[in-house]
Structure formats: C-alpha cells, structure tokens
N, C-alpha and C positions, 0 to 999 in steps of 0.2 A: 918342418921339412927336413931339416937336418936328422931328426929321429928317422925318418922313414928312411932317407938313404943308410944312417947307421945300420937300421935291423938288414936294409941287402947286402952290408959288408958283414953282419955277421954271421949271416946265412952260411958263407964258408967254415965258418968257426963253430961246427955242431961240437958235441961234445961228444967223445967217444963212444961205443956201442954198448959198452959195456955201465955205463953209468945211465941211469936214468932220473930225471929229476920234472920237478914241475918249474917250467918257464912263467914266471909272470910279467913279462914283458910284453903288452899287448898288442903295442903296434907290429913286434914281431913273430907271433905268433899271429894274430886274426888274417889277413891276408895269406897264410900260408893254409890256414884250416878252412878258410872261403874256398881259396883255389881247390884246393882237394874236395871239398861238400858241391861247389860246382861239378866240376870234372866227375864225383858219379854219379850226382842228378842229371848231367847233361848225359851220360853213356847208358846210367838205366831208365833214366826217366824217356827218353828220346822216343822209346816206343811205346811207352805207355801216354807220351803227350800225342804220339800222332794217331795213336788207335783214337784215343779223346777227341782228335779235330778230324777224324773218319766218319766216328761217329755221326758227330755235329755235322757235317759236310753229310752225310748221307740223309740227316733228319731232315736237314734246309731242302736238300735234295725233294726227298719226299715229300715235306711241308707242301713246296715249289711244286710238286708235279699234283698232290692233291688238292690247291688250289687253281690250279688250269681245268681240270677237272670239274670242279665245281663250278668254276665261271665258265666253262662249257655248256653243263647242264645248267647254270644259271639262263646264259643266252640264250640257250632251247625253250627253254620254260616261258621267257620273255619272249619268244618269238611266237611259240602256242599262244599263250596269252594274248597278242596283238593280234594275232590270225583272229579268236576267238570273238574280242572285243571286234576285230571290223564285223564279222557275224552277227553280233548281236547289234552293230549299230546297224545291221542292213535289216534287219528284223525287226529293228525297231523302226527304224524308218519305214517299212514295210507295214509292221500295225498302225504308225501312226496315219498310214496315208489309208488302210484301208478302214482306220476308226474314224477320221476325217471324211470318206465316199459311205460310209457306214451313218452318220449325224448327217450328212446330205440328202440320203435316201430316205430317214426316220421324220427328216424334216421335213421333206415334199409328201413323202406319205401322210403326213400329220395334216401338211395345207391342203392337201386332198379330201382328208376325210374330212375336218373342218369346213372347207368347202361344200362338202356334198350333205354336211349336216346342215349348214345354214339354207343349202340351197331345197333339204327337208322341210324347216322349219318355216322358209318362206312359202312354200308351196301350203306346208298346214296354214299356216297365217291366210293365208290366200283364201283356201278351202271355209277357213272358218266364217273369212271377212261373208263369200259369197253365201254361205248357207244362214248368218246373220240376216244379209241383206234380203235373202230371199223370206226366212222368218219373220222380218219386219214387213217388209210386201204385204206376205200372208193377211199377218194381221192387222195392218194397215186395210184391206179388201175385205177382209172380217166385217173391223170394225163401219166401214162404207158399205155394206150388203146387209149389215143389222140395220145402221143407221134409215139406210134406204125402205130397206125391208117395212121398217117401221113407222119410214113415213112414208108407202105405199099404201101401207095395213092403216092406217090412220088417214088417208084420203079415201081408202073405200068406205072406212066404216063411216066416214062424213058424210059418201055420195052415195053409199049402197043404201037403197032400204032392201025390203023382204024379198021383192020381186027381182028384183037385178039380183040381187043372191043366189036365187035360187035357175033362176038363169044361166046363171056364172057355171052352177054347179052341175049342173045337167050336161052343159058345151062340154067340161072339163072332163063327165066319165064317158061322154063318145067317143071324145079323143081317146079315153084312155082303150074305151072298145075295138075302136080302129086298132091301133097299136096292138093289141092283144090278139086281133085278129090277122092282122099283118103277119105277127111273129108265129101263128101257132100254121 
C-alpha cells in the first residue's frame, strides 16, 4: 500500500521534457497507462459498443417481432386445423350413423329375402309333399283297380261259361251302338 501511494507522490516528480527514459517501475506506471488505454477505449469505442448493442437490440427486436409472427400464423393454422378436425369429426359421425342406417337396411333386406326364400321353399316342400301324396293315391288305386280288376277277371272266368260270354258281349256292342248313335 505504501508503494501505491509512493508512485501518486511521484506522479508530481516527472522528469523533465527533454529527457526521456524507460520507467520500470510498475505499479507507477500500469495504472497510469490503464487510465489512458481506458479513456480511449471508452471515447472511441463508445460508439462502436453502441452501434454493437443497436445492432443486437435491433436483431432481438426483429427475432421478437418474427416470432409473434409465427405464433400468429401458428394459432391460425391451429385454429384451421380445429375448425377442420370438428368437420371431419361431423363427417365422420355423419358416415358413421349413415353406415350404421346403411347395415340396418342390408339387414332387414337380408331377413326379408331370407324370409321369402324360406317362405319359397316351404311352399315347394308343400307342392312336393302334395304331388307325392297324390302319386302315391295314384298308385295305391292302381294298384287296387289291377288287384280288383283281376279278381273280377277271375270270378268271371270261374262263373262265365261260353253262353254268358257271349251274352256279355253282344249287351256290351249295343251299348257301344247306342252311344255311337247318340253321338253321331
């Protein structure tokens, strides 16, 4: 501490104008060549440090204003977006209830048809049953009009002789004369 107040008393004590020499005395000299390296960084530099935070103050500036910007058109974009999304959810709700009224209609058409297929197939079933029943009739009366037939045919020929034959057959072509004369 003592050194430091020595070099400001001997601040007074330059050495004349005409001598010049190298000081190696460093606590007396560095604070005097600070103060001077300050004083004209601080007069030239002054505006070249403020043109430097003009700058910067102008880029934040602009940074600042083209991020309002963008989260503007951000929010628009999000706002399209949302409009878009409730559209398609109405859309979608909208296929989904007319593909839901669409599988109700496909269904009932479907029990329909099924329906009127079965209600085909019972009727052929039907058809068939009766034209069975009436084939077996048939042949059931067939077979009872042979049977008969045959033991008709076998009680004449038991009871018929020559004469009753010939009988039989003479009665049979009158009739058939009448009849032919009837019709003609």
């Amino acid at each position: 501490m003592k050194n430091v107040i020595n070099s400001f008393v001997y601040l007074g004590h330059w050495p004349y104008a005409g001598s010049f020499g190298f000081n190696t005395d460093i606590l007396a000299t560095n604070p005097i060549n600070l103060s001077v390296v300050l004083g004209v960084l601080i007069y030239f530099g002054k505006g070249v440090l403020n043109d430097l935070l003009d700058n910067r103050k102008q880029r934040i500036l602009s940074t600042i204003r083209n991020s309002e910007e963008l989260r503007k058109g951000a929010v628009e974009q999000l706002e399209r977006a949302r409009t878009r999304l409730r559209k398609v959810e109405i859309e979608a709700d909208e296929y989904r209830m007319n593909g839901y009224s669409e599988i109700e209609r496909e269904k009932v058409n479907l029990i329909n048809a099924t329906s009127d297929s079965l209600e085909q197939l019972e009727n052929y079933k039907n058809e068939t049953l009766h034209f069975e029943q009436e084939k077996a009739i048939n042949q059931v009366r067939q077979r009872v009009f042979q049977q008969a037939l045959q033991g008709a045919l076998g009680t004449l020929n038991s009871c018929l002789n020559s004469e009753l034959h010939f009988r039989m057959i003479r009665a049979n072509i009158r009739i058939l004369g009448a009849m032919q004369k009837i019709t003609d």
